[in-house]
MOPAC internal coordinates of N, CA, C and O (Angstrom, degrees):
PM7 1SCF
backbone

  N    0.0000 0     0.00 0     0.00 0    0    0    0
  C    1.4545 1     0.00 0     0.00 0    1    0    0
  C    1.5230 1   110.01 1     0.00 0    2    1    0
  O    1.2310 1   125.32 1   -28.75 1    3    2    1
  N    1.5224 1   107.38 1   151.25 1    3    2    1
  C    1.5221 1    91.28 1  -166.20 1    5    3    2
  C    1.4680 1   119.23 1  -103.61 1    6    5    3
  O    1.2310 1   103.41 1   -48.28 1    7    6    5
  N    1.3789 1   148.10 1   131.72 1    7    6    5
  C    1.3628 1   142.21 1  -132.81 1    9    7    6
  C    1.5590 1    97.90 1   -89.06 1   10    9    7
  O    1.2310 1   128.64 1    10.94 1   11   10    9
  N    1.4352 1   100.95 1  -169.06 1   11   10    9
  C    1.8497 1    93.80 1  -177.27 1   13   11   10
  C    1.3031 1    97.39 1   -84.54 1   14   13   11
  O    1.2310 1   102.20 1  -176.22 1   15   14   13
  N    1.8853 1   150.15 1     3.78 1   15   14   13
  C    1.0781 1   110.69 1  -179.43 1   17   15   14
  C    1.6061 1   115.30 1   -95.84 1   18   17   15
  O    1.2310 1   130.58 1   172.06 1   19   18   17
  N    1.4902 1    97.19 1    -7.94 1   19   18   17
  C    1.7056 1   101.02 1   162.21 1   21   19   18
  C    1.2247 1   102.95 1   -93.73 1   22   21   19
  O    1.2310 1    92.15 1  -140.34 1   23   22   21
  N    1.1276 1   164.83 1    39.66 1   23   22   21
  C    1.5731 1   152.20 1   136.93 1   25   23   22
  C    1.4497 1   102.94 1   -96.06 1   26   25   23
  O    1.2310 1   112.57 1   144.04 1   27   26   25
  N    1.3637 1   131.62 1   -35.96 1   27   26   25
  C    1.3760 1   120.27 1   173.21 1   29   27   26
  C    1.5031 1   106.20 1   -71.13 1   30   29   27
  O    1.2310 1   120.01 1   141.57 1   31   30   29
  N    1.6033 1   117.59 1   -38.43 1   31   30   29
  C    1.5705 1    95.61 1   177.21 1   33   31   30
  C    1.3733 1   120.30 1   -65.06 1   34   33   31
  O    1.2310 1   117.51 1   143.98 1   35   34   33
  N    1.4416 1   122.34 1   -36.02 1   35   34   33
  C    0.9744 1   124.38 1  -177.57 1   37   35   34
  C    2.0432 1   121.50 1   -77.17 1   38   37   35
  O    1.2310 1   126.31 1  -169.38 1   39   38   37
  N    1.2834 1   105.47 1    10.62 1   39   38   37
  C    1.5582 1   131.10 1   165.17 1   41   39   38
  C    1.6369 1    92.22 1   -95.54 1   42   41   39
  O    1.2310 1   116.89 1   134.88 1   43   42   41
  N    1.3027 1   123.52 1   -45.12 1   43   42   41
  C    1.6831 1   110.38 1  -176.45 1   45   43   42
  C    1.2571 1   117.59 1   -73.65 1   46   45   43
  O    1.2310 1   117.47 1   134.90 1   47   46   45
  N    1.2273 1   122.42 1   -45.10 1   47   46   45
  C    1.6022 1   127.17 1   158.17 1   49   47   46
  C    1.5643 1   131.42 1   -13.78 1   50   49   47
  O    1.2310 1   133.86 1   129.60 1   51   50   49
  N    1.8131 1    90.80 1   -50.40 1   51   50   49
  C    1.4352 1   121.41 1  -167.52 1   53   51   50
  C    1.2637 1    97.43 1   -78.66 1   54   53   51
  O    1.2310 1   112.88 1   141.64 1   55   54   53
  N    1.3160 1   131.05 1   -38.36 1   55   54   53
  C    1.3507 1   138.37 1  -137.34 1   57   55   54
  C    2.0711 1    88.07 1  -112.62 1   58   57   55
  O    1.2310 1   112.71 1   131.02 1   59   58   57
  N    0.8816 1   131.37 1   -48.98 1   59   58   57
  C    1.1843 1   139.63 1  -176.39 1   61   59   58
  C    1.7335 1   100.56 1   -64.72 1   62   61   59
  O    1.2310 1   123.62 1   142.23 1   63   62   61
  N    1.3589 1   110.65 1   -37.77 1   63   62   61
  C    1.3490 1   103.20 1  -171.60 1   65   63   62
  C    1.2602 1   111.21 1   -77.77 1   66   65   63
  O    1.2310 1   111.88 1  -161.26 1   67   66   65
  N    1.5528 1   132.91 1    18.74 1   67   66   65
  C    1.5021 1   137.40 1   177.76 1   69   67   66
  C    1.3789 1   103.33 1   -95.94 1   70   69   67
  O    1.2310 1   118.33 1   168.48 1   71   70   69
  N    1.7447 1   120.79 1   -11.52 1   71   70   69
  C    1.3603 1   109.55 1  -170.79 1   73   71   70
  C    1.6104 1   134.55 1   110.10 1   74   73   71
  O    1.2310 1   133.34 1   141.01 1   75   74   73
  N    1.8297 1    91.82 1   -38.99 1   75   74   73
  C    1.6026 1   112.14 1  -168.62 1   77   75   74
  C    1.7466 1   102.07 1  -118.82 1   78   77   75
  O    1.2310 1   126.41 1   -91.69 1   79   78   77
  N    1.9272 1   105.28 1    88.31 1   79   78   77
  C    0.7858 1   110.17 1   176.43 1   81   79   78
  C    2.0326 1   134.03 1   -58.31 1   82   81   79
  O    1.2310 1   135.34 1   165.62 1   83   82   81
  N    1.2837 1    87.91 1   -14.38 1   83   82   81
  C    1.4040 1   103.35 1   174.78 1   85   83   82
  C    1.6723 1   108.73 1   -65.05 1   86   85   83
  O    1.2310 1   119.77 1   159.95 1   87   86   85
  N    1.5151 1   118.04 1   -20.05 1   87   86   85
  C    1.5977 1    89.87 1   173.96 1   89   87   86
  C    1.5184 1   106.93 1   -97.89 1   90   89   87
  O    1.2310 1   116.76 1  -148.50 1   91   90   89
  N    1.3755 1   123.77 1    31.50 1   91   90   89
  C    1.7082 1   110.81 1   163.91 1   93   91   90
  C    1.1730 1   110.84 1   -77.67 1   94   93   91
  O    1.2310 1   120.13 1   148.39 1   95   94   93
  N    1.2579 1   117.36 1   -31.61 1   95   94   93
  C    1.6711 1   136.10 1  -167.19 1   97   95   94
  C    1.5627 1   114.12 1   -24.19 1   98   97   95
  O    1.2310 1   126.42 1   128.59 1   99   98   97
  N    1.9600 1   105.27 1   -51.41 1   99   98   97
  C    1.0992 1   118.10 1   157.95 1  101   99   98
  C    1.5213 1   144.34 1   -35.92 1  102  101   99
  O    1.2310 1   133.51 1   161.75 1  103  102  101
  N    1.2838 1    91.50 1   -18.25 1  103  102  101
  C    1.7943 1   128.46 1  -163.39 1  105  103  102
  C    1.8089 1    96.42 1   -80.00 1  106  105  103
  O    1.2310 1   126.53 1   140.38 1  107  106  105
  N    1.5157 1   105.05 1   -39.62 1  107  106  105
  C    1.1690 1   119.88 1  -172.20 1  109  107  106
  C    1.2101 1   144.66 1   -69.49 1  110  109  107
  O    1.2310 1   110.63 1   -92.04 1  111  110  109
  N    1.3852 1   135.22 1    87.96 1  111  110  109
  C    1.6723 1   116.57 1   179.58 1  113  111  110
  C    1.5676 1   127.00 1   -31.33 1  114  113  111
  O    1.2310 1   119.82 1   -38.83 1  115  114  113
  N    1.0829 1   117.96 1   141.17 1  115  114  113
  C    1.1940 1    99.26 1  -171.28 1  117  115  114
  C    1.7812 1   126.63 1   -85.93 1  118  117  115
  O    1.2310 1   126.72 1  -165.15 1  119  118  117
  N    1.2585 1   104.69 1    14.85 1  119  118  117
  C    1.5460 1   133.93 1   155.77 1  121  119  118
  C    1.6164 1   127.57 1   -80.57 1  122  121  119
  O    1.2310 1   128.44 1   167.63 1  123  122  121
  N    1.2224 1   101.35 1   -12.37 1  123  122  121
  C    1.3870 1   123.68 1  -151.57 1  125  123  122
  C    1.4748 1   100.36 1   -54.49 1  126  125  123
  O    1.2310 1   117.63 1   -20.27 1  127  126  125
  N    2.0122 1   122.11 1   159.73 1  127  126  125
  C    0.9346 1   129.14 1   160.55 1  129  127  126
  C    1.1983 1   126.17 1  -119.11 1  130  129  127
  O    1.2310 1   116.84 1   -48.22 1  131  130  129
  N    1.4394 1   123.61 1   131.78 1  131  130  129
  C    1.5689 1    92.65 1  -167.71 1  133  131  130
  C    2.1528 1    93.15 1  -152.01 1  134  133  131
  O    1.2310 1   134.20 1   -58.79 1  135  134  133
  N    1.2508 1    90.15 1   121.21 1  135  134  133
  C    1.7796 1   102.96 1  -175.39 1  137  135  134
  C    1.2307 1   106.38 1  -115.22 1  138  137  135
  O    1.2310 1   120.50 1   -38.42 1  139  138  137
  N    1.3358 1   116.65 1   141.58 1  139  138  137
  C    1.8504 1   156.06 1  -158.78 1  141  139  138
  C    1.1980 1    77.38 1  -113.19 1  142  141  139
  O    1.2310 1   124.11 1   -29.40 1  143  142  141
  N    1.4947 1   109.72 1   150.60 1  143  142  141
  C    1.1250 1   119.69 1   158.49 1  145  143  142
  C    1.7269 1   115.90 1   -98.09 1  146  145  143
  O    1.2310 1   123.98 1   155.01 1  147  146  145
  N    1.6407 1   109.97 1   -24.99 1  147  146  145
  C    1.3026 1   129.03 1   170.32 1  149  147  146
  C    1.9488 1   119.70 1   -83.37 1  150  149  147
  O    1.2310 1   128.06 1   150.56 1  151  150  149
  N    1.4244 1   102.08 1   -29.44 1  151  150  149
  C    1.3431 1   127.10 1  -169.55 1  153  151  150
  C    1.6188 1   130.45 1   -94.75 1  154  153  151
  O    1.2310 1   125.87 1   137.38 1  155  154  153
  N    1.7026 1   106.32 1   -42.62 1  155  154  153
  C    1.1726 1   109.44 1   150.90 1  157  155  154
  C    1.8321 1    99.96 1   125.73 1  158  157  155
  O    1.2310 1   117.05 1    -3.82 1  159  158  157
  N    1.3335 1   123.22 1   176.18 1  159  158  157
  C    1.4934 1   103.68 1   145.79 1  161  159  158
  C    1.2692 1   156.99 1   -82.16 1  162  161  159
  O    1.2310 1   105.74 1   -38.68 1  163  162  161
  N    1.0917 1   144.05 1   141.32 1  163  162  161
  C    1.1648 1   168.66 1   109.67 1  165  163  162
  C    1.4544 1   137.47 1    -7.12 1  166  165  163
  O    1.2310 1   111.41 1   -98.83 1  167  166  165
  N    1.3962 1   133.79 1    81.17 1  167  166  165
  C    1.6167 1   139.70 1  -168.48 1  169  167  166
  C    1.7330 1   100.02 1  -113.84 1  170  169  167
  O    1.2310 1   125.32 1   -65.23 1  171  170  169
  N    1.3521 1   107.39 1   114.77 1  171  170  169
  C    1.1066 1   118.89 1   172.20 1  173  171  170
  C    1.6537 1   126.80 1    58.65 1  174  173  171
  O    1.2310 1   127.53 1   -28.66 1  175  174  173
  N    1.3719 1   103.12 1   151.34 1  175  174  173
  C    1.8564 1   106.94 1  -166.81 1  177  175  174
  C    1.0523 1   116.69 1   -46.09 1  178  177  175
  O    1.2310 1   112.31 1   153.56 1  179  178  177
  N    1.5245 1   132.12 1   -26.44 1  179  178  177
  C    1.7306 1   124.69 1   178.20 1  181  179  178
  C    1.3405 1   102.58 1   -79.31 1  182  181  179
  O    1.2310 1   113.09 1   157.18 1  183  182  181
  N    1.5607 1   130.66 1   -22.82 1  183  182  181
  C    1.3669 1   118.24 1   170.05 1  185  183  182
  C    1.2261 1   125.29 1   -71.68 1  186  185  183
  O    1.2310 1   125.45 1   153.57 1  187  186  185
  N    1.5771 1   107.14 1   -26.43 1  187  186  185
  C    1.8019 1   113.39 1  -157.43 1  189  187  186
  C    1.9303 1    83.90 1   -86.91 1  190  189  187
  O    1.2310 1   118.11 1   150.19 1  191  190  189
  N    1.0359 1   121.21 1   -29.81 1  191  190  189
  C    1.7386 1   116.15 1  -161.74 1  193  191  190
  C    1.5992 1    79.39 1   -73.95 1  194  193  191
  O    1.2310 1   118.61 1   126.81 1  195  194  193
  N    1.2584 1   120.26 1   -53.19 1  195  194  193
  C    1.6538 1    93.27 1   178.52 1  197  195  194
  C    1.3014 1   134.32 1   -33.80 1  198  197  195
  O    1.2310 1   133.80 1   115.11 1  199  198  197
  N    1.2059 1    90.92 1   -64.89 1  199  198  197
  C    1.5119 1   120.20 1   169.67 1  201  199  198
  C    1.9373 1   114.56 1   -34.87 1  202  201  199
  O    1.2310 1   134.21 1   125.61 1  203  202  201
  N    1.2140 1    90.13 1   -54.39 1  203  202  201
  C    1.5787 1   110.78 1   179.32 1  205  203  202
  C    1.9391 1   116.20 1   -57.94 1  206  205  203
  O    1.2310 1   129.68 1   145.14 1  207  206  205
  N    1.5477 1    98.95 1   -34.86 1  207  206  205
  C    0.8950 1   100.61 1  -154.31 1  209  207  206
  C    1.7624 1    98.34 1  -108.37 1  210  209  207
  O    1.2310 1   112.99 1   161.12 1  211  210  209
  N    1.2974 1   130.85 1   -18.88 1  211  210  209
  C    1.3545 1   106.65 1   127.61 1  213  211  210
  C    1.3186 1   148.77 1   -59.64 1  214  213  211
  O    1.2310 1   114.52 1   165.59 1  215  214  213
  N    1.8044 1   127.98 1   -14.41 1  215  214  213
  C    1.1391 1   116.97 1  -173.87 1  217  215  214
  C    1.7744 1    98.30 1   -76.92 1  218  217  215
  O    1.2310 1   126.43 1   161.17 1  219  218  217
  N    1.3502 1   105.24 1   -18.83 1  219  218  217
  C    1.8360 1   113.11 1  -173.41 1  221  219  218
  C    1.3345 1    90.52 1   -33.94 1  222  221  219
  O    1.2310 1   124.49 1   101.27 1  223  222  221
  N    1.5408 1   108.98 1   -78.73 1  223  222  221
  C    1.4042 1   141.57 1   174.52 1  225  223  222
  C    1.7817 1   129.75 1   -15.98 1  226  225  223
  O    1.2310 1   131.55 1   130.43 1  227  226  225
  N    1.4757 1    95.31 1   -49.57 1  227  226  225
  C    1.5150 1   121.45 1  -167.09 1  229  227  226
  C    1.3460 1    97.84 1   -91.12 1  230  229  227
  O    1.2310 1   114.36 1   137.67 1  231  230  229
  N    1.5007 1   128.28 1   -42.33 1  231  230  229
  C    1.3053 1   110.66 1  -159.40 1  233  231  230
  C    1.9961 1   102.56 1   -93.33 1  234  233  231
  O    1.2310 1   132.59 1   145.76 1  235  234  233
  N    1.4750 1    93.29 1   -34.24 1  235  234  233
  C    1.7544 1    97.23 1   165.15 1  237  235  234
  C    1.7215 1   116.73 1   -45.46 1  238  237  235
  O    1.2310 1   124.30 1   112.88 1  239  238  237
  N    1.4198 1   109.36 1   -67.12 1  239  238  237
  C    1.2278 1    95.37 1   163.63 1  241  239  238
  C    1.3970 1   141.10 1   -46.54 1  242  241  239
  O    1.2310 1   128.57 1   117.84 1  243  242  241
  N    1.4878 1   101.10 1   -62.16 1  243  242  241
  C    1.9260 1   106.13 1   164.86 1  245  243  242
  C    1.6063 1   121.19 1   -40.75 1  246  245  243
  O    1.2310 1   125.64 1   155.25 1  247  246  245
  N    1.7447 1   106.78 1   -24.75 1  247  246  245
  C    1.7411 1   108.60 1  -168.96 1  249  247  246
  C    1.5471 1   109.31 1    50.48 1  250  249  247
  O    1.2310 1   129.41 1  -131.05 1  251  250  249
  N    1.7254 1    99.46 1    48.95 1  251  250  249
  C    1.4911 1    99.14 1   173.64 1  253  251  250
  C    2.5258 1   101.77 1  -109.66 1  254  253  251
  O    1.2310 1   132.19 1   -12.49 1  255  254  253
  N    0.8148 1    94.05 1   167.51 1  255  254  253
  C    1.7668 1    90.76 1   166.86 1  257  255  254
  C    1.7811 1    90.10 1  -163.33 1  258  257  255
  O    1.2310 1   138.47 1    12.06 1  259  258  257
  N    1.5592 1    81.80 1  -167.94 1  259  258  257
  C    1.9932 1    77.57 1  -175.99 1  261  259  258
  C    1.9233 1    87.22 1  -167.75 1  262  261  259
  O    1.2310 1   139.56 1   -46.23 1  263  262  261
  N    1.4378 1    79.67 1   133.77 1  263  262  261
  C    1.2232 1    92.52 1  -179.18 1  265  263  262
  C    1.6758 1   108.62 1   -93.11 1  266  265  263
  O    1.2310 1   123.68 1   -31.31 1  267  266  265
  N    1.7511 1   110.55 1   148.69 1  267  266  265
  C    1.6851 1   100.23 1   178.95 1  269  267  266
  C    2.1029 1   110.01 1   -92.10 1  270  269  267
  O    1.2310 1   110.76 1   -61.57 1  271  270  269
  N    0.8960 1   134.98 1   118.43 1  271  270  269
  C    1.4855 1   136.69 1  -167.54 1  273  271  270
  C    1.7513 1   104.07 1   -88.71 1  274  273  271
  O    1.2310 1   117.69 1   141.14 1  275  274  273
  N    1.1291 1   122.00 1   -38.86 1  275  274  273
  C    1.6424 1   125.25 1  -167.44 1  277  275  274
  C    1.8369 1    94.19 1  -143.07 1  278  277  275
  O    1.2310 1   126.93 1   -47.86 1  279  278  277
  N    1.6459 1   104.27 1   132.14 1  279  278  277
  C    1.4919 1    99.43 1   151.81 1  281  279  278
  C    1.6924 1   102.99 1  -143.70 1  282  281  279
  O    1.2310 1   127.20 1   -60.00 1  283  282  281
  N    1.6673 1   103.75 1   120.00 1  283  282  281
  C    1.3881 1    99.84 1   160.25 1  285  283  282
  C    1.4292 1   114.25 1  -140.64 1  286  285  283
  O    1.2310 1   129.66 1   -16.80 1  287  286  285
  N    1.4023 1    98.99 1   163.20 1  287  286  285
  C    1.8321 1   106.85 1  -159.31 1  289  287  286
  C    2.1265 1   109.24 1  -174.09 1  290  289  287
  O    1.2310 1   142.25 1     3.84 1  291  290  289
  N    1.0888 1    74.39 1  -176.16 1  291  290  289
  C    1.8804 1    70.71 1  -161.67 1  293  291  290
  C    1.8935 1    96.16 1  -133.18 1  294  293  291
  O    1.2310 1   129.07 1    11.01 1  295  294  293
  N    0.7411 1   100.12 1  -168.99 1  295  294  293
  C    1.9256 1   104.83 1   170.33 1  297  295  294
  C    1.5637 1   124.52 1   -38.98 1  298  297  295
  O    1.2310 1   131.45 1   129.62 1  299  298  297
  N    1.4061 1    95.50 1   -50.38 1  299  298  297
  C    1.9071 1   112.08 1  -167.63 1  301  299  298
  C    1.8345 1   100.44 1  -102.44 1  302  301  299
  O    1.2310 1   112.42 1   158.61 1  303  302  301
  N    0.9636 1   131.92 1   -21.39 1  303  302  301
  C    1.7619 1   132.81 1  -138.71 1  305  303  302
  C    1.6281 1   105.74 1  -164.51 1  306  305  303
  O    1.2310 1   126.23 1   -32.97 1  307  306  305
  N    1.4097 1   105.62 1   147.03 1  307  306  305
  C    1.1466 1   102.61 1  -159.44 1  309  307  306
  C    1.5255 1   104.31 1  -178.12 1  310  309  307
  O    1.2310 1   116.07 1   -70.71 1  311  310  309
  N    1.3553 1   125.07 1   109.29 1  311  310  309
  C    1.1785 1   137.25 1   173.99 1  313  311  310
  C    1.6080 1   137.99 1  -126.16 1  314  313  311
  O    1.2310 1   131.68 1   -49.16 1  315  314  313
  N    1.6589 1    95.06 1   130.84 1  315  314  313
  C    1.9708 1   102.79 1  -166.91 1  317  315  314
  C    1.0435 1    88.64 1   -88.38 1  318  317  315
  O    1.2310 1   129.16 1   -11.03 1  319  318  317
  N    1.6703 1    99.96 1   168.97 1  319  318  317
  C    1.5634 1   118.18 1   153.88 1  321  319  318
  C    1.8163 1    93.27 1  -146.51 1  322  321  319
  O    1.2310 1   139.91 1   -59.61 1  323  322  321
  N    1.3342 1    78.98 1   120.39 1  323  322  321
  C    1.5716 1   120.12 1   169.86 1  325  323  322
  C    1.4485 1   150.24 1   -57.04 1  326  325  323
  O    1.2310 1    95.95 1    -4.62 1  327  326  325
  N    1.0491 1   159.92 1   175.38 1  327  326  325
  C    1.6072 1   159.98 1   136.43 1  329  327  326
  C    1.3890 1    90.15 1  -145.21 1  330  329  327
  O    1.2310 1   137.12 1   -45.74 1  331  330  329
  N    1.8219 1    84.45 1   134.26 1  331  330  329
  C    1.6177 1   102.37 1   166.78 1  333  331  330
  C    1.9299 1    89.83 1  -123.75 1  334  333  331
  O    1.2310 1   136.61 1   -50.43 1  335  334  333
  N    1.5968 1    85.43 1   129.57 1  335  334  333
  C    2.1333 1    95.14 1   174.86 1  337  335  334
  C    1.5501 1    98.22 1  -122.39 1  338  337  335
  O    1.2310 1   132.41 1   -32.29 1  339  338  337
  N    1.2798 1    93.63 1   147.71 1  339  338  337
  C    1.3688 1   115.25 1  -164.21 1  341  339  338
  C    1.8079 1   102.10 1  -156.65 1  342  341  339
  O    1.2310 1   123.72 1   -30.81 1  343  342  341
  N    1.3952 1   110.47 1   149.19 1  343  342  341
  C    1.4625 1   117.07 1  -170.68 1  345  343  342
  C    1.9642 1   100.83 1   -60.26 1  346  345  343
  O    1.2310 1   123.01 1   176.88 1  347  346  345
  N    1.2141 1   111.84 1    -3.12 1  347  346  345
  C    1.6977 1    95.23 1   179.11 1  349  347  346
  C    1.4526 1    95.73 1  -106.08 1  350  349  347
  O    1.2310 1   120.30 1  -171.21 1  351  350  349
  N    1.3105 1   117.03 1     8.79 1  351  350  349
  C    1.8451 1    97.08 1  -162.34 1  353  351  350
  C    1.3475 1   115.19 1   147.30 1  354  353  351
  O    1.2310 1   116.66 1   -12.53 1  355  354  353
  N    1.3567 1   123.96 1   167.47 1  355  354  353
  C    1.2665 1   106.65 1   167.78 1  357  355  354
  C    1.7609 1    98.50 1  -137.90 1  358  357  355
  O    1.2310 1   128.32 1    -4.18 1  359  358  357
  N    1.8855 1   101.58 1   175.82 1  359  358  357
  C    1.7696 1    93.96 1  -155.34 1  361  359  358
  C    1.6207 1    84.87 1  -151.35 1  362  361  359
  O    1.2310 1   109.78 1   -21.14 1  363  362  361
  N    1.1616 1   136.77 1   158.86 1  363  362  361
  C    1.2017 1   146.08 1  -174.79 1  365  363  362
  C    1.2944 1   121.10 1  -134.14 1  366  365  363
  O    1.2310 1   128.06 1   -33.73 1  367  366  365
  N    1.5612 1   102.08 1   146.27 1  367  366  365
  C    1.5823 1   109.52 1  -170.50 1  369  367  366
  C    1.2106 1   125.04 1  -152.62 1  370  369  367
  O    1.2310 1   116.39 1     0.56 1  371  370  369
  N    1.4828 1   124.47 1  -179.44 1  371  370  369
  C    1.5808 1   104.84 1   169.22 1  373  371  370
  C    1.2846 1   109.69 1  -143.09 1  374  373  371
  O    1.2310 1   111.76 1   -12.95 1  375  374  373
  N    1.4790 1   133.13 1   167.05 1  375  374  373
  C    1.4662 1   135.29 1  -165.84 1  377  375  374
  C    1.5940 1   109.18 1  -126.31 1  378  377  375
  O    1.2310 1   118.04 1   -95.91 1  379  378  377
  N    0.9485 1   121.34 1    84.09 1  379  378  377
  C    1.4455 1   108.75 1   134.28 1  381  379  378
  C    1.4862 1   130.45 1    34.27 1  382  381  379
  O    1.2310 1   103.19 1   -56.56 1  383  382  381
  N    1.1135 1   148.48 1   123.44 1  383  382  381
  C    1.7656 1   131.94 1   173.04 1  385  383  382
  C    2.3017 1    88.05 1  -151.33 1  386  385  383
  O    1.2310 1   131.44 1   -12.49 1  387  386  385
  N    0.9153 1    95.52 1   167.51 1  387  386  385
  C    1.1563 1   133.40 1   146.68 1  389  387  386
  C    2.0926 1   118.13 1   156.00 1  390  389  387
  O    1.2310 1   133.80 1   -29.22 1  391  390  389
  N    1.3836 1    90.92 1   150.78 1  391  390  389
  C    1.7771 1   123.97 1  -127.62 1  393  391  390
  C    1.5358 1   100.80 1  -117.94 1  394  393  391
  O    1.2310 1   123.50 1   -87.41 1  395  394  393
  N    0.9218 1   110.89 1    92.59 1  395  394  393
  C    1.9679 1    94.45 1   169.77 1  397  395  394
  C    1.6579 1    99.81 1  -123.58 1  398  397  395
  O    1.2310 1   130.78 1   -48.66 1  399  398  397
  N    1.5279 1    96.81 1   131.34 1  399  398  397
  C    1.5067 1   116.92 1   172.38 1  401  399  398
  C    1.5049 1   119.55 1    68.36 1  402  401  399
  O    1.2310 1   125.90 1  -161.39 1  403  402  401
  N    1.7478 1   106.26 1    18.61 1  403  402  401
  C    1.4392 1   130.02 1  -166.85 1  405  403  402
  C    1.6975 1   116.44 1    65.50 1  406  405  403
  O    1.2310 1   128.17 1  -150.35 1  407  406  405
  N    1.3663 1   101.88 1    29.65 1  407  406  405
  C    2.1452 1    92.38 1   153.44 1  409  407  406
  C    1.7431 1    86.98 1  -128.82 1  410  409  407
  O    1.2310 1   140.35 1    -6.87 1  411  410  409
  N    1.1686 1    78.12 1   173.13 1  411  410  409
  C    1.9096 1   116.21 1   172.57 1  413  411  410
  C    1.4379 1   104.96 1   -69.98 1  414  413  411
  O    1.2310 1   108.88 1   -91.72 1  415  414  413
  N    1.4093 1   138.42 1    88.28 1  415  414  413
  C    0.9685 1   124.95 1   117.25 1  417  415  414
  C    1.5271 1   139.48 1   -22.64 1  418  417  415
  O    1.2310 1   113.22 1   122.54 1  419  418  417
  N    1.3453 1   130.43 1   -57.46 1  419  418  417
  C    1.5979 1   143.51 1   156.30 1  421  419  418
  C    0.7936 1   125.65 1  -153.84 1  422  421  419
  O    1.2310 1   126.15 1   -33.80 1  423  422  421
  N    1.5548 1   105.78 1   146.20 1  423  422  421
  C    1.5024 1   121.59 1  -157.75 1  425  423  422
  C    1.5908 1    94.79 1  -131.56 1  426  425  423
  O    1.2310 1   125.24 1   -29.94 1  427  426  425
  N    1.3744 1   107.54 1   150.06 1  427  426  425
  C    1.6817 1   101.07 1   171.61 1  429  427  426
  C    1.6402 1    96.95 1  -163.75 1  430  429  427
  O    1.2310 1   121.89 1   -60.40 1  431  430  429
  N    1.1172 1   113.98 1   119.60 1  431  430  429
  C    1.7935 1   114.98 1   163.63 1  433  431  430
  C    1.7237 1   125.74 1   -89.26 1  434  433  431
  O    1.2310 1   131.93 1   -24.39 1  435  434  433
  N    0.8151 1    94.58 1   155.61 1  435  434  433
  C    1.7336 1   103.82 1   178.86 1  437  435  434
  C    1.7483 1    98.52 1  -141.15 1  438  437  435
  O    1.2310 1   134.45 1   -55.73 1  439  438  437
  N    1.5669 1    89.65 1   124.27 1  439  438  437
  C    1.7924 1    96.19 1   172.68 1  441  439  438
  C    1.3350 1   105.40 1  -121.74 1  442  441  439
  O    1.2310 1   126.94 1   -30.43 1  443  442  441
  N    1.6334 1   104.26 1   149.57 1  443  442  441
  C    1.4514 1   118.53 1  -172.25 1  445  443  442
  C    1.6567 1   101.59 1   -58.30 1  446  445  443
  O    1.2310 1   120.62 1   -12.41 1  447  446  445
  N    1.2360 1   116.42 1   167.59 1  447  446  445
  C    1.4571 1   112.24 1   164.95 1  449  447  446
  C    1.2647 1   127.18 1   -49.14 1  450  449  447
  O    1.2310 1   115.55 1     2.61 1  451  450  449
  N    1.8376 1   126.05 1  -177.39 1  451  450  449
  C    0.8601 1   122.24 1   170.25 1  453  451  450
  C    1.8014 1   109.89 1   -94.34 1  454  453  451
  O    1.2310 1   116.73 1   -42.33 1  455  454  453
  N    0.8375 1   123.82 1   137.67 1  455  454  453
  C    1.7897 1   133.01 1   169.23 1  457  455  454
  C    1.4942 1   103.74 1   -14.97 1  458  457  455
  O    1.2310 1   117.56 1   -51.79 1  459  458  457
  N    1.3811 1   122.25 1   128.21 1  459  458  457
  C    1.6008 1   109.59 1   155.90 1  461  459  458
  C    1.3249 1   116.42 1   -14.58 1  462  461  459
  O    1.2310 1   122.43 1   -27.69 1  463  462  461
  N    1.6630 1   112.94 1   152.31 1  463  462  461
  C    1.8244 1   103.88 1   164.72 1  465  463  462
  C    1.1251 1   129.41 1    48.98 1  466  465  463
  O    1.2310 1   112.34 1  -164.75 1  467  466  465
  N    1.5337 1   132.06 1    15.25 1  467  466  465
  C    1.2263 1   155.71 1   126.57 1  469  467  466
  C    1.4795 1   141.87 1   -82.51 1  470  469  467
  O    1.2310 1   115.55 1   -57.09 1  471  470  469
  N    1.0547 1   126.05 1   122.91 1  471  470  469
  C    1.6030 1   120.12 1  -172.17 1  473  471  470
  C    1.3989 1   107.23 1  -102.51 1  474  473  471
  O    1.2310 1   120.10 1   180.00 1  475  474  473

């Protein structure tokens, strides 16, 4: 059975797959840490809604989304693995979780490289 730190990821999944990253925010402790590997860090919910509320922006324009492929996790910890598709391609990754009292404490992704001959 799967603990609360995979049921909250798997509430972000749901919630991410509408497009409008600004309502995970909720997802968030309000201590929370949360690092981009493209984007940077992140200290607490008025930062991450920033954060949130450019990728709205960035990925609408880019016409990128990302699908989640695997989520497993236990009470405290909890880790996806990813696809991000985008009109050049698509590239895969995974995120990071750990969960207290069902929000995100920290989040952090790591994406595979880019394709040969791509930057």
């Amino acid at each position: 059975m799967a603990g609360d730190a995979q049921q909250t990821i798997e509430r972000f999944w749901q919630v991410q797959d509408s497009g409008d990253y600004t309502q995970l925010v909720d997802l968030f402790a309000e201590d929370a840490l949360l690092e981009d590997p493209i984007w940077g860090r992140y200290e607490g919910r008025d930062a991450i809604m920033t954060f949130m509320t450019t990728m709205v922006k960035e990925m609408g324009t880019r016409k990128i989304h990302f699908t989640v492929d695997e989520i497993c996790g236990d009470e405290h910890c909890c880790w996806a693995r990813w696809t991000m598709h985008s009109p050049e391609g698509s590239r895969g990754g995974v995120g990071i979780y750990k969960v207290q009292d069902s929000q995100l404490t920290y989040y952090r992704d790591y994406m595979d490289p880019p394709p040969e001959g791509d930057a």
